[in-house]
C-alpha beads as a LAMMPS data file, in Angstrom:
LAMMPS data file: protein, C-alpha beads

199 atoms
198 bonds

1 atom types
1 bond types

-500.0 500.0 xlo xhi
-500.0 500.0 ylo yhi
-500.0 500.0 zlo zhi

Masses

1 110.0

Atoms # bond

1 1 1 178.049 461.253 -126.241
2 1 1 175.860 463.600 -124.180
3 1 1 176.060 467.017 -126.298
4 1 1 175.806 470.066 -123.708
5 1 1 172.603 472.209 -124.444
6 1 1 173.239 476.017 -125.436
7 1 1 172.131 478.464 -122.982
8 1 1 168.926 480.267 -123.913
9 1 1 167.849 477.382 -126.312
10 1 1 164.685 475.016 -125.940
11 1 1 165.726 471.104 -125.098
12 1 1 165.361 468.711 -127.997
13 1 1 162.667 466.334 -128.383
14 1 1 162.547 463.218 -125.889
15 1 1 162.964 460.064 -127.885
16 1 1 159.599 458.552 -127.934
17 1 1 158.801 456.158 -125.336
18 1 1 160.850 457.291 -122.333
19 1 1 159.096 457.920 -119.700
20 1 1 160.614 460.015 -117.194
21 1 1 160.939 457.765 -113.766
22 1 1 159.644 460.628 -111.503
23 1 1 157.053 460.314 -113.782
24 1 1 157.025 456.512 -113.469
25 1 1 156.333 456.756 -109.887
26 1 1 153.072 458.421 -110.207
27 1 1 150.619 455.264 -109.623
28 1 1 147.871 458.180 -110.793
29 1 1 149.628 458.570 -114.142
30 1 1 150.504 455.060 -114.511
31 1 1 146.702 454.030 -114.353
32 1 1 145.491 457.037 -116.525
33 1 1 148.235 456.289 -119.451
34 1 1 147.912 452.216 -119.251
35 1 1 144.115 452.941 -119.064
36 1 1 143.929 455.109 -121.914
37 1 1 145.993 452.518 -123.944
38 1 1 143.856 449.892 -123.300
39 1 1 140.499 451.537 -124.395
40 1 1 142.459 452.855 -127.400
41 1 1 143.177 449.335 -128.321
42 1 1 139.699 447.957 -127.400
43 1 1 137.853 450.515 -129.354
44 1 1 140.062 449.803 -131.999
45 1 1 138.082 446.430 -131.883
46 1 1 134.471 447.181 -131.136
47 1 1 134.631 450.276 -133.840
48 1 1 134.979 447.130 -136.531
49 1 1 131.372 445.930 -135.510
50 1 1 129.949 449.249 -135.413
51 1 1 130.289 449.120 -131.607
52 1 1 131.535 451.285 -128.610
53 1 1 132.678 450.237 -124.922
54 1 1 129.128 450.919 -123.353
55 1 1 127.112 448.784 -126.194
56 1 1 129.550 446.257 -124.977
57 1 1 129.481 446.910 -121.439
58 1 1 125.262 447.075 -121.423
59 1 1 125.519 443.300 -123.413
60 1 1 127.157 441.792 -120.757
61 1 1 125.477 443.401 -117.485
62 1 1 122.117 442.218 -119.251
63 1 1 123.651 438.650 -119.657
64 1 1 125.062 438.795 -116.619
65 1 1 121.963 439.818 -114.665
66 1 1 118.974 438.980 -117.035
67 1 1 115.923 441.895 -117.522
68 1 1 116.852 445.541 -116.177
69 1 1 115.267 448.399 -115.849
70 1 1 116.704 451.433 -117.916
71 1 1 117.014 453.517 -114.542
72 1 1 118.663 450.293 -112.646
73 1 1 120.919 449.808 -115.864
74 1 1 122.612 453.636 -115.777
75 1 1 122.388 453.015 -112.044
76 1 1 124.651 449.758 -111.669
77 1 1 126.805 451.299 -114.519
78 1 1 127.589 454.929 -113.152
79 1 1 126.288 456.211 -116.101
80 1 1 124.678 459.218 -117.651
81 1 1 120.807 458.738 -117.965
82 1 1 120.525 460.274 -121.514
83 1 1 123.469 458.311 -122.750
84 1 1 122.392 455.019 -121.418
85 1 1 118.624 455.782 -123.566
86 1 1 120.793 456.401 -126.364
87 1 1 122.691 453.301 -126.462
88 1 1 120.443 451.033 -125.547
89 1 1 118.534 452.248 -128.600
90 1 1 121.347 451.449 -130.594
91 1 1 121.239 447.746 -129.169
92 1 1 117.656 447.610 -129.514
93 1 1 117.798 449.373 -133.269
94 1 1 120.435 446.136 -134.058
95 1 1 118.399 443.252 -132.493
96 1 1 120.799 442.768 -129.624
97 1 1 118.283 443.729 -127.059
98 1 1 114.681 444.185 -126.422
99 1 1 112.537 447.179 -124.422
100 1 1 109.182 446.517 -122.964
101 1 1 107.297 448.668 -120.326
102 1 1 106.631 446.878 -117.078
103 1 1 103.274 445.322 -116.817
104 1 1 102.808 446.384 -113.186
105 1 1 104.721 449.717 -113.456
106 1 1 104.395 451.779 -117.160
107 1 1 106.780 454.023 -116.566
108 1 1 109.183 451.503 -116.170
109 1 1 110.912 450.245 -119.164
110 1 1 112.804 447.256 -119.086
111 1 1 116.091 446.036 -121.087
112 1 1 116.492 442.414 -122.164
113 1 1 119.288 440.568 -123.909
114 1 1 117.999 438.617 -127.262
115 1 1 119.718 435.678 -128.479
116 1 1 121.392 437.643 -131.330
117 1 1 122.649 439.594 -128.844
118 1 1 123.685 436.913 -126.755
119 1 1 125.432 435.424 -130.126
120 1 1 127.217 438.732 -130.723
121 1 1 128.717 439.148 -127.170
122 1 1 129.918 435.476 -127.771
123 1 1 131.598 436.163 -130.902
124 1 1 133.158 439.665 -129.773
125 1 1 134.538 437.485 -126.947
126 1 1 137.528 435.891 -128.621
127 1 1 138.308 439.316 -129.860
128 1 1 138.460 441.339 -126.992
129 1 1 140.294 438.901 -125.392
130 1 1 142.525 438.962 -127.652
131 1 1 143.117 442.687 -127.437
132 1 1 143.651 442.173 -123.726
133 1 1 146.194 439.751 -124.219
134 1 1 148.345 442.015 -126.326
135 1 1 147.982 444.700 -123.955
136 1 1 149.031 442.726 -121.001
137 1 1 151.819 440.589 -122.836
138 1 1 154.459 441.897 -120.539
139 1 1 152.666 439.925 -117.258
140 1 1 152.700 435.877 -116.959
141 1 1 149.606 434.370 -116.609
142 1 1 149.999 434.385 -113.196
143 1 1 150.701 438.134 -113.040
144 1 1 147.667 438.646 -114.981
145 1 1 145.336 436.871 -112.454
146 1 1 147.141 438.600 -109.971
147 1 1 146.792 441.709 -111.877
148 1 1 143.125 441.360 -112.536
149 1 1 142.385 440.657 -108.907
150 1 1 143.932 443.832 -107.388
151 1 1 142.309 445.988 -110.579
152 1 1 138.644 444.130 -109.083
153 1 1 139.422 444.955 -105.409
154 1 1 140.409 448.510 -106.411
155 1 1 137.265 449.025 -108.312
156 1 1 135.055 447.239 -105.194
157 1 1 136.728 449.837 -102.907
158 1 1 135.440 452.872 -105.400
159 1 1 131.784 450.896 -105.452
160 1 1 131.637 451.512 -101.621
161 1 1 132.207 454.676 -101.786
162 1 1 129.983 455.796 -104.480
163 1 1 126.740 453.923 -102.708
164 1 1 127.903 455.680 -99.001
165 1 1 128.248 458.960 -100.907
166 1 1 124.625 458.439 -102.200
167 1 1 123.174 458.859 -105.458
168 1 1 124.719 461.535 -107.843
169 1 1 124.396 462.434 -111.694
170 1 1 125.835 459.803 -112.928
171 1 1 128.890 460.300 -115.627
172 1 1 128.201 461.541 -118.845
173 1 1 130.478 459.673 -121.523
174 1 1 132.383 461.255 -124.617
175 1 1 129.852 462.164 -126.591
176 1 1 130.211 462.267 -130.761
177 1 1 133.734 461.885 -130.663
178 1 1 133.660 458.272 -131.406
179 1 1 137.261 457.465 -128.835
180 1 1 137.231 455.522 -125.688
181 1 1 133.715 454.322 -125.697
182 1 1 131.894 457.304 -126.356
183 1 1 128.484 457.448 -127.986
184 1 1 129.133 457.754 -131.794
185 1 1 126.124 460.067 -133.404
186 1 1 126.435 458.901 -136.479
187 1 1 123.337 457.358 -137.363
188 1 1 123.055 453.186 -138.036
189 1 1 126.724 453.356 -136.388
190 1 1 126.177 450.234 -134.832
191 1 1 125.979 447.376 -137.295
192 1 1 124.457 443.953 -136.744
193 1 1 127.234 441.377 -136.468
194 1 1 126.242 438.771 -139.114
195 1 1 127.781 434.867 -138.095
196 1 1 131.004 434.308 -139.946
197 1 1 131.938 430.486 -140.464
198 1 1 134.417 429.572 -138.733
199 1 1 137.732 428.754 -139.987

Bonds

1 1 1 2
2 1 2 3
3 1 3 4
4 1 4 5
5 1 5 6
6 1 6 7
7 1 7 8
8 1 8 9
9 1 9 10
10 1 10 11
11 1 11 12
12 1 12 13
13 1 13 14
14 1 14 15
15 1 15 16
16 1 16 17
17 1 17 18
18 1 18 19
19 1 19 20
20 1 20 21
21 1 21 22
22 1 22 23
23 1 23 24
24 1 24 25
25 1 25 26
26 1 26 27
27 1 27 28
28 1 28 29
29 1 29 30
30 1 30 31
31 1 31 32
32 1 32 33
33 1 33 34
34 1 34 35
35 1 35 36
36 1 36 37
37 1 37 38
38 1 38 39
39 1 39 40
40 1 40 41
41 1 41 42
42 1 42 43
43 1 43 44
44 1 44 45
45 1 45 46
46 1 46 47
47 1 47 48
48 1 48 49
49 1 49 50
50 1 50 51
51 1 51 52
52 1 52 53
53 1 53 54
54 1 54 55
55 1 55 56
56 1 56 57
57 1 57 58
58 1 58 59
59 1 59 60
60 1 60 61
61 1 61 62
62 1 62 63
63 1 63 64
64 1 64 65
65 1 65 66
66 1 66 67
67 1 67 68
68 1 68 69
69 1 69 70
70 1 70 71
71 1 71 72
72 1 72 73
73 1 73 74
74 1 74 75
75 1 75 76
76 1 76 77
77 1 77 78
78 1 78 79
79 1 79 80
80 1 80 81
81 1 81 82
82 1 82 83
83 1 83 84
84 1 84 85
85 1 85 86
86 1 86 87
87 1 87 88
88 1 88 89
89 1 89 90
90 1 90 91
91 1 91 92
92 1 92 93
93 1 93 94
94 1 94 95
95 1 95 96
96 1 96 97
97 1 97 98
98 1 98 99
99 1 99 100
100 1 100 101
101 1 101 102
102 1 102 103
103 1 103 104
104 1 104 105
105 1 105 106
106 1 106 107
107 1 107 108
108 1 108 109
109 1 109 110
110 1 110 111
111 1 111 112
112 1 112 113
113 1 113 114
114 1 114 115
115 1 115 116
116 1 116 117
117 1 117 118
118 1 118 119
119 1 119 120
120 1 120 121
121 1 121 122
122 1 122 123
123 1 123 124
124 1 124 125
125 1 125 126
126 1 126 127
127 1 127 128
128 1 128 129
129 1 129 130
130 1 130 131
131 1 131 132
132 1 132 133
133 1 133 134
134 1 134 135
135 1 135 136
136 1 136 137
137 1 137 138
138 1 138 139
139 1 139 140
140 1 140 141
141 1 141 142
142 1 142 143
143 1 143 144
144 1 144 145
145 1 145 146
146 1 146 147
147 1 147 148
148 1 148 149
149 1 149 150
150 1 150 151
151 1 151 152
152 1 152 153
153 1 153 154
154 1 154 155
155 1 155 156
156 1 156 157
157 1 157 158
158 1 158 159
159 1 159 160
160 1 160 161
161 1 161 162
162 1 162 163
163 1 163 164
164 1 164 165
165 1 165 166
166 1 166 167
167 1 167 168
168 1 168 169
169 1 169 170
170 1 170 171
171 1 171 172
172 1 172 173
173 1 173 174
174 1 174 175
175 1 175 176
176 1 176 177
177 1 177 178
178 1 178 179
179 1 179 180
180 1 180 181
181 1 181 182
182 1 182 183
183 1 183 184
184 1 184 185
185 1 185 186
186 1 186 187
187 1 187 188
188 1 188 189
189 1 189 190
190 1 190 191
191 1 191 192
192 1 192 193
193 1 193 194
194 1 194 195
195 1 195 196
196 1 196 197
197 1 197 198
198 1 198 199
């Protein structure tokens, strides 16, 4: 039974969970709070190889696209110049990638995916999907394509803009607090993910 609150008192606690639904209809909120959830949980993966969301995210551009420059890379990616350097050196400290100056251009150095690299984003594969599949175990798989699709036309629509709005600093990630795919300081935080056998 609903228990009357006394004047001049504070409201108890809200039992944990609830959501209020004015709340609910804030698609803003919505994508901030499912969004923080779901790098919670995936950096709850990656941090057991040593690895953030942007080591991950630079291993499969580069295998994606092949060689990149380090300026194209923080271009394509949105991201901070200084942090991309830093996280590339990571990769390149673990074997996962390689950096060589451009023959025709030394000022230009270029990133390149090595086949332990390629082996670790294979193995981290089963993983993170994994990860997503808990996080989206609510949806059918046909509500997950579905939901996948709008999330990709979404993002498309916030590509356009940024290239009409021309270029800007790009976005500086969390740095040294080790959540939601920030850099981690810590030095040799990234380890090298050895081959397990399988089974």
């Amino acid at each position: 039974m609903h228990q009357p609150s006394v004047p001049g008192t504070a409201p108890g606690p809200r039992a944990a969970g609830v959501t209020p639904a004015g709340v609910l209809s804030l698609n803003a909120y919505l994508m901030y709070a499912t969004g923080k959830a779901a790098r919670r949980r995936l950096t709850g993966t990656l941090t057991a190889h040593g690895l953030r969301l942007w080591h991950l995210t630079i291993l499969a551009m580069l295998d994606e696209t092949g060689r990149l420059s380090k300026g194209d890379l923080a271009s394509r990616l949105d991201m901070n110049q200084s942090d991309l350097t830093r996280t590339v050196t990571d990769l390149d400290a673990a074997g996962y990638v390689v950096c060589a100056r451009d023959p025709s251009d030394r000022r230009r150095i270029e990133v390149a995916l090595t086949a332990a690299g390629r082996c670790a984003l294979a193995r981290l594969d089963a993983e993170v999907s994994a990860t997503e599949a808990d996080l989206l175990a609510p949806l059918s798989p046909g509500e997950r394509e579905l939901f996948a699709s709008l999330l990709r036309r979404v993002h498309s629509h916030l590509e356009r803009d940024r290239a009409a709005d021309g270029p800007t600093d790009t976005v500086a990630g969390p740095r040294g607090s080790g959540r939601d795919g920030g850099h981690d300081t810590h030095p040799g935080a990234l380890r090298r993910m050895e081959s397990r056998p399988s089974g």
